[in-house]
C-alpha positions as CSV (number, residue, x, y, z in Angstrom):
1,X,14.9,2.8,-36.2
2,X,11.9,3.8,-38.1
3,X,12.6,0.5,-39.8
4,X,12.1,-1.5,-36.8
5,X,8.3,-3.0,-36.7
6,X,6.2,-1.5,-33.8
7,X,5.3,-4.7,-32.3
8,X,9.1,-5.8,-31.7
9,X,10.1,-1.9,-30.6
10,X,7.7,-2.5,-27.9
11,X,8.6,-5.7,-26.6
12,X,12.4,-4.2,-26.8
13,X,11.5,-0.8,-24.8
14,X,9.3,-2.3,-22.5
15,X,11.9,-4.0,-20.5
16,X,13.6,-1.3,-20.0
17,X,13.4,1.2,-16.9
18,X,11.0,4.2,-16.8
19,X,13.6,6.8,-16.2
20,X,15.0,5.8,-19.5
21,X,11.3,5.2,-21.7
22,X,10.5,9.0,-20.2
23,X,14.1,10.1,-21.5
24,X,13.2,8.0,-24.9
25,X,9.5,9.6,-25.8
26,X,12.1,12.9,-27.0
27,X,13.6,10.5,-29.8
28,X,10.0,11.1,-32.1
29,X,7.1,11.6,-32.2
30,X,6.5,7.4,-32.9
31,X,8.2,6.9,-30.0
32,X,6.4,9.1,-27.7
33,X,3.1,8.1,-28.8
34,X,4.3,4.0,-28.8
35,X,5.6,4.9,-24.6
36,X,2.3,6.9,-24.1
37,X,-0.4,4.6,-25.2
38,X,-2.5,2.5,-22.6
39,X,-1.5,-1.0,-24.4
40,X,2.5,0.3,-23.7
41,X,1.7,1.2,-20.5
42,X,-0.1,-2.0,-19.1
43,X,2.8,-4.3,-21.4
44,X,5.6,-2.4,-19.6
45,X,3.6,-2.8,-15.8
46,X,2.8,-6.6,-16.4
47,X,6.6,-7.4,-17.5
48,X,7.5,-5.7,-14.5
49,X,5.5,-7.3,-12.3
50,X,6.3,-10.8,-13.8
51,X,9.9,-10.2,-13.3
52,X,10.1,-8.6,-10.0
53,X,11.9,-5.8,-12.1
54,X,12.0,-1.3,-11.7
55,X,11.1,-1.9,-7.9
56,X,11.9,0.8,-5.0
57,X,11.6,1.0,-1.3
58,X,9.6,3.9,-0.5
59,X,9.9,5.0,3.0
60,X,8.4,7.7,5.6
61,X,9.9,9.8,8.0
62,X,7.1,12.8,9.4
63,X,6.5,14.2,6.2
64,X,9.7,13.1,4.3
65,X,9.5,10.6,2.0
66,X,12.7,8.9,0.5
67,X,13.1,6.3,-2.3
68,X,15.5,3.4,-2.2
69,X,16.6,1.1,-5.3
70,X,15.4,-2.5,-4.2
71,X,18.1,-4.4,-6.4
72,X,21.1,-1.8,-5.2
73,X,19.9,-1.0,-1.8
74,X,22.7,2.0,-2.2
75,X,21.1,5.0,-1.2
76,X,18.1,7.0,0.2
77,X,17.0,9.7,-2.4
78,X,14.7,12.5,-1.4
79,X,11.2,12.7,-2.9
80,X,9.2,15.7,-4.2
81,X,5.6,14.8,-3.1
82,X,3.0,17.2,-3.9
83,X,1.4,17.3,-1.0
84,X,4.0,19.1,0.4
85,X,2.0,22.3,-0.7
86,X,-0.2,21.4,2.0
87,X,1.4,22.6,5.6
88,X,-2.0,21.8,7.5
89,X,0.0,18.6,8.4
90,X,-0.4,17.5,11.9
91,X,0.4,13.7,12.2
92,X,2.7,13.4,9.1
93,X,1.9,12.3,5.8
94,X,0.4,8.9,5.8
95,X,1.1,6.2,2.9
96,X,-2.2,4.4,2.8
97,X,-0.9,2.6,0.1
98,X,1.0,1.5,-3.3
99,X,-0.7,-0.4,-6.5
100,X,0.7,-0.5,-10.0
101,X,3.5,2.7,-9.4
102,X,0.7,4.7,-7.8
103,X,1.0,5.9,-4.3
104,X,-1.9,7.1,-2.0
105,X,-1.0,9.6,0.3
106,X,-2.8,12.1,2.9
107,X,-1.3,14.5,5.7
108,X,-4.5,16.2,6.1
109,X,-8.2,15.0,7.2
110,X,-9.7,16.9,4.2
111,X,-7.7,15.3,0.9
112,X,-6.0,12.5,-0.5
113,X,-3.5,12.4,-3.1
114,X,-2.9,9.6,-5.8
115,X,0.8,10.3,-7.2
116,X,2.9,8.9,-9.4
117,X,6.6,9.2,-8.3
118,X,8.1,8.4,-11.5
119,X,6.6,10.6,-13.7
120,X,5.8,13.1,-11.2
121,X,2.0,13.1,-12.0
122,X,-0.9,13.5,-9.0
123,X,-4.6,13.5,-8.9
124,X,-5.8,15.4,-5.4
125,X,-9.4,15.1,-4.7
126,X,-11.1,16.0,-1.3
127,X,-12.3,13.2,1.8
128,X,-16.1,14.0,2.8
129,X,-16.2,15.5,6.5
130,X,-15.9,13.2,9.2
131,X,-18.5,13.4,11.5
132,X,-18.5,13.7,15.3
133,X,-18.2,10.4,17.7
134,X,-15.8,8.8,15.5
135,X,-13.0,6.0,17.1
136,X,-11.1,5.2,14.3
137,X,-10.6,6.6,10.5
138,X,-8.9,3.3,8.4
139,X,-8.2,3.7,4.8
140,X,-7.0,1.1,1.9
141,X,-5.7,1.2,-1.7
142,X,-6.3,-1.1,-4.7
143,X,-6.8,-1.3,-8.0
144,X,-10.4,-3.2,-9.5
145,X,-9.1,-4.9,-12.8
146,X,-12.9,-5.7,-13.7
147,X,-13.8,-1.7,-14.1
148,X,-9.6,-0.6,-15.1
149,X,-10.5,1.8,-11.9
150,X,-8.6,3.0,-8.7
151,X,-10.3,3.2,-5.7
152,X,-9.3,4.5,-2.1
153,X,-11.9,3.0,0.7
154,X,-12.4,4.8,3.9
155,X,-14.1,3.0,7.2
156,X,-15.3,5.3,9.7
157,X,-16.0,2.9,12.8
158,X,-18.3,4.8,16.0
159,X,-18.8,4.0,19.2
160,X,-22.3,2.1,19.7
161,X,-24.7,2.6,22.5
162,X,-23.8,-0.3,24.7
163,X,-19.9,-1.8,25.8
164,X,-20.0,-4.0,23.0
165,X,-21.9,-2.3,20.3
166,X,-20.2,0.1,17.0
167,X,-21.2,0.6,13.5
168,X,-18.9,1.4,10.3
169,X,-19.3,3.4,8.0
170,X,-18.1,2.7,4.2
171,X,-17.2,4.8,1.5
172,X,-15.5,3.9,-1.8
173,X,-13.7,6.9,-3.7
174,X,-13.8,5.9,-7.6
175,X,-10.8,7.1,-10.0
176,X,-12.7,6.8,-13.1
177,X,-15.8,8.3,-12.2
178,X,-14.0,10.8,-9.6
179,X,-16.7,10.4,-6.9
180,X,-17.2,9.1,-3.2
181,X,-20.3,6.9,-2.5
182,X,-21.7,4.9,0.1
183,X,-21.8,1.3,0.4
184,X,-23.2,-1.4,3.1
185,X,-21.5,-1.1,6.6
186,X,-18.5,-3.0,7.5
187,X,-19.7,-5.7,10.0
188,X,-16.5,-6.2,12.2
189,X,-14.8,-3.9,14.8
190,X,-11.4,-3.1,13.4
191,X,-8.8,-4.3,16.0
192,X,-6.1,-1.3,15.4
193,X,-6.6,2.4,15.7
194,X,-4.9,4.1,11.8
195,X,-3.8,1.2,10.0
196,X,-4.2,0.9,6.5
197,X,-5.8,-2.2,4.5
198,X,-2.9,-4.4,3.3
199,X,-3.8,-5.0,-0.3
200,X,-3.7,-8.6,-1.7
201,X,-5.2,-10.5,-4.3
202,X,-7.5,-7.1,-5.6
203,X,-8.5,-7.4,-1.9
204,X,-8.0,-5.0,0.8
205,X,-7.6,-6.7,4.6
206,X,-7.9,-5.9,8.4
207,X,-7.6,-7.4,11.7
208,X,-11.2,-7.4,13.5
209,X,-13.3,-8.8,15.9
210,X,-16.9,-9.7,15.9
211,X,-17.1,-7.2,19.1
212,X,-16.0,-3.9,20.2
213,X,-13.2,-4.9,22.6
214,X,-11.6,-2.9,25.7
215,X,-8.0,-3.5,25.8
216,X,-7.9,-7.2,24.9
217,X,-5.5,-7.7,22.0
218,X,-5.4,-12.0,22.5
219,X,-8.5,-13.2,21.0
220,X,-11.1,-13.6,18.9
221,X,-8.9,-11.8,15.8
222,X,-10.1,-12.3,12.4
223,X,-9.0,-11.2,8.9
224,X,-11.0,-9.2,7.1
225,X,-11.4,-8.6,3.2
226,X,-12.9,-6.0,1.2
227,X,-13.0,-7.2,-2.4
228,X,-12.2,-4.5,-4.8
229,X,-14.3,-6.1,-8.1
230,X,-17.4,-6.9,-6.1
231,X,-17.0,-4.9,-3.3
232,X,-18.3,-7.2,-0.3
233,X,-17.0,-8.0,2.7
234,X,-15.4,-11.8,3.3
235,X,-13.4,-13.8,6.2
236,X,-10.1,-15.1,4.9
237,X,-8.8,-18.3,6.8
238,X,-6.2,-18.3,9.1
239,X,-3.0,-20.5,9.8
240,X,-3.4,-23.3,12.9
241,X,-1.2,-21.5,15.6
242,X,0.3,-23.3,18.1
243,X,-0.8,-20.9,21.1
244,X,-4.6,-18.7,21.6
245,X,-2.1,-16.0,23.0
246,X,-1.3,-13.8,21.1
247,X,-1.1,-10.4,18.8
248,X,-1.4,-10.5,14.9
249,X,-1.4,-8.4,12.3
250,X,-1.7,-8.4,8.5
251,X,0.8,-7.5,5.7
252,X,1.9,-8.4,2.4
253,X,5.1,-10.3,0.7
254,X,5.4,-10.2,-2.9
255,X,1.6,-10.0,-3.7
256,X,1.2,-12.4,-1.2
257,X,-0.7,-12.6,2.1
258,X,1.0,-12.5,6.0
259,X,0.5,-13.1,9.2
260,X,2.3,-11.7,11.6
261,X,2.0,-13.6,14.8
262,X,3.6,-13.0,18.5
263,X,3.3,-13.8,22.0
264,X,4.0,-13.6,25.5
265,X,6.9,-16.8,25.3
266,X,8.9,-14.0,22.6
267,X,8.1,-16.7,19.5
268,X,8.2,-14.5,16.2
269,X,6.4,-16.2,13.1
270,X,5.8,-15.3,10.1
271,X,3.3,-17.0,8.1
272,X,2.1,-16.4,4.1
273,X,-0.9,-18.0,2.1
274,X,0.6,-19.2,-1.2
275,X,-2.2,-19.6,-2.8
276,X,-4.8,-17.1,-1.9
277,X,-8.1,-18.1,0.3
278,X,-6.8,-22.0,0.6
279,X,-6.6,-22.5,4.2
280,X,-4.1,-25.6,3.8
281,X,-2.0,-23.6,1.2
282,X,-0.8,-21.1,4.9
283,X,3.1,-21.8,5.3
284,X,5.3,-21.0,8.2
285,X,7.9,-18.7,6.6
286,X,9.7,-17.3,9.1
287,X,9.7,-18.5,13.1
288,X,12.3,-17.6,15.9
289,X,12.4,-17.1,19.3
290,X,13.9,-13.6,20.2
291,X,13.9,-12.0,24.4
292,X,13.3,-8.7,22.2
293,X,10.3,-9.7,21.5
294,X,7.4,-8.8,23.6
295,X,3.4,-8.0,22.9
296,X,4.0,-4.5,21.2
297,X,7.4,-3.9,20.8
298,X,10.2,-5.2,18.7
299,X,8.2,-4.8,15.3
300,X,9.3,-6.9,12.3
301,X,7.8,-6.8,9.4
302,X,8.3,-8.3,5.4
303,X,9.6,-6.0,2.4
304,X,10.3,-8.4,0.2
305,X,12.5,-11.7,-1.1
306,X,16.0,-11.6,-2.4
307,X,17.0,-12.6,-5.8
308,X,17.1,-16.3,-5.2
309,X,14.3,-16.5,-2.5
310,X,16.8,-17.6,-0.4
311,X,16.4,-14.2,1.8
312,X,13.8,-12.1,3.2
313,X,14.3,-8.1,3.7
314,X,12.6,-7.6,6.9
315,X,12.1,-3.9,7.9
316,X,12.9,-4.2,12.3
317,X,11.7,-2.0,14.8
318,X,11.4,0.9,12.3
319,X,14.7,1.9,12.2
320,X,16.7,-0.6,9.5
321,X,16.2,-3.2,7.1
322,X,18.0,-6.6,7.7
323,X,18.2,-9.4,5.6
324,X,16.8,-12.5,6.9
325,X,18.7,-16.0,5.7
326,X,15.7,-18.7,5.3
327,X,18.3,-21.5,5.5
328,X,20.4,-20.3,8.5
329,X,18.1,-18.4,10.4
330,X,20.6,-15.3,11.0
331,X,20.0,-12.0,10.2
332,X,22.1,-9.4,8.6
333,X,21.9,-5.6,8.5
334,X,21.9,-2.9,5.5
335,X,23.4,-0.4,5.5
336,X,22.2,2.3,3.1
337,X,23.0,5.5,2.9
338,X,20.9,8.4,4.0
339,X,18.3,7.2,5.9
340,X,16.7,8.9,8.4
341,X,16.9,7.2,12.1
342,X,12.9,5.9,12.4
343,X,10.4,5.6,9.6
344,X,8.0,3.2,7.9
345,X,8.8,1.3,4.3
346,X,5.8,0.8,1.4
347,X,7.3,-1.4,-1.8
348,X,6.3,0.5,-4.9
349,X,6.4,-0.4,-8.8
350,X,8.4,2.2,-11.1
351,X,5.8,2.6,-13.7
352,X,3.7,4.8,-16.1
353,X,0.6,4.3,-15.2
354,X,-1.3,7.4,-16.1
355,X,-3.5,9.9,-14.0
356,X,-6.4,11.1,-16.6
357,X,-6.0,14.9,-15.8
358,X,-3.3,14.3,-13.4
359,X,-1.1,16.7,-13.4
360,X,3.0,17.3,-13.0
361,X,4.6,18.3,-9.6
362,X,5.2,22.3,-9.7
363,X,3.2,23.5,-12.7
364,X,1.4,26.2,-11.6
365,X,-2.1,25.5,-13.7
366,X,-4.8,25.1,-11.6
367,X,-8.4,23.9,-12.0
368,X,-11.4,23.6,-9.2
369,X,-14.3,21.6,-10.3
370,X,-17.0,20.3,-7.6
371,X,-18.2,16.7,-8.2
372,X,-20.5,14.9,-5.6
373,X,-19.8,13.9,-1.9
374,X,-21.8,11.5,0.2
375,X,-22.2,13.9,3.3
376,X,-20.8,17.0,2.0
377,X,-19.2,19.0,-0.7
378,X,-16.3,17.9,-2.7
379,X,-14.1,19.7,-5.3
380,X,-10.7,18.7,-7.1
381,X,-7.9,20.8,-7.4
382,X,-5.2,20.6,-9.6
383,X,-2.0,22.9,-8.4
């Protein structure tokens, strides 16, 4: 094998899955540099990417998490995540999101954790103190392909003075440089209390309004972006619905970026921008007309397409995935085994995309280094 030139062992191993390339780095010492090295690494993520390949379901029951072969759909396999350490849990751990194999996950007001589930590696770093008259705490995930950085973004939004009034506060947490920061206030009133930015096109995005609202969820929405590279704030376009009436939300398909749209008449559509920030390029995916349907209940939401892209796996009401034919309009349920009866569903890359420092689930090193906080202390902690 030593024979074989690097360049062509490359493109050979990176098609293959990670399970086996983490298996492979015993064969030498060649190999486990060749599987190790940054220009492996991005190779193996791209050809993933570009061929829809080494995807699972990742899903969320209180502080469970499970994992669930996309192409097999077989069975629900319980995850090791380290913030299981942590038992000052109250809500349940929180995915606030998946880019490039990493997950970002929280069950605590004080940290976050970036952790890769396939080679077991996590960064943990701690989330300035929030301060008091706070109405909602949002969070996103994304990758900046300009700096090769991670960064987690928190929006703390306050109540403002008069009925109408708030402010929100920003602050970007920096992988490479491991340090929050400060940056201009978000200008729109997120519309939903604990909901995460949906990540699309190295953008993160929210539902808002212009003004603080009081229990009207049928106007004025808008979508939101916070670009990652340039970090500024930007209205995305938004389909022409047939009704004013209604509740939205955001999500993603495949990279891609969704509307969810329903209203009072039980009309279900689904809606995704092929070509990102093109107004005209907004297509109706998905559109149905269901009595379950009704303002806030009956949630269905996009995982991701079949094979052919002749189906859509729809996660429904929290409890089970269904396929979703795009020619006959019928749905079909999957049946998988081990799942638990309600949780919540993030699509995640198998890759081996590298925490600097990271370390693996259950070593017992352990490191405390204090780096700066924009109003307060900070320190990472390795376990």
């Amino acid at each position: 094998m030593s024979d074989i030139p690097e360049d062509v062992l490359a493109d050979i191993l990176s098609g293959l899955a990670v399970k086996i390339l983490l298996q492979f780095r015993c064969v030498s010492k060649q190999w486990r540099a060749l599987i190790s090295s940054d220009d492996f690494i991005k190779s193996h993520l791209a050809r993933s990417i570009e061929t829809n390949t080494n995807r699972i379901i990742v899903i969320k029951d209180g502080d469970c998490l499970y994992s669930i072969n996309l192409d097999s759909l077989d069975n629900a396999v319980r995850l090791n995540p380290p913030l299981n350490l942590n038992k000052q849990s109250v809500n349940g751990t929180t995915i606030i999101g998946s880019c490039n194999g990493l997950l970002c996950l929280t069950n605590t007001d004080k940290y976050i954790f970036l952790w890769n589930p396939s080679t077991r590696k996590y960064w943990k770093s701690s989330v300035c103190r929030i301060p008091l008259g706070v109405q909602y705490v949002v969070f996103g995930f994304g990758y900046d392909d300009a700096k090769d950085d991670y960064k987690v973004v928190r929006m703390v939004q306050f109540y403002g003075k008069g009925e109408e009034s708030f402010r929100s506060e920003v602050s970007v947490y920096s992988l490479k440089s491991d340090s929050w920061r400060k940056i201009s206030d978000f200008p729109y009133y997120l519309s939903y209390e604990r909901v995460s930015g949906v990540l699309a096109n190295g953008a993160l995005h929210w539902v808002v309004n212009r003004k603080r609202r009081w229990g009207d969820f049928s106007s004025g929405d808008l979508i939101a972006a916070f670009d990652l590279r340039t970090e500024e704030y930007r209205l995305v376009p938004q389909p022409e619905y047939s009704t004013k009436d209604f509740y939205m939300n955001v999500d993603v398909l495949e990279g891609c970026l969704c509307v969810l749209f329903k209203n009072y008449s039980s009309v279900f559509e689904m809606w995704v921008m092929e070509d990102y920030g093109v107004e005209k390029s907004w297509t109706k995916l998905i559109s149905f007309v269901d009595p379950h349907v009704h303002w806030f209940s009956h949630i269905v939401l996009p995982v991701a397409y079949s094979k052919s892209r002749e189906q859509v796996l729809l996660l429904q009401d929290y409890r089970c995935f269904v396929w979703y034919d795009l020619t006959t309009k019928r749905k079909v349920k999957v049946d998988i085994g081990g799942m638990p009866e309600r949780f919540h569903s993030h699509v995640c890359l198998e890759s081996l995309v590298q925490l600097i420092g990271g370390v693996e689930r259950g070593r017992k090193f352990q490191k405390t280094e204090t780096v700066s906080c924009e109003g307060g202390s900070s320190f990472i902690e390795f376990l």
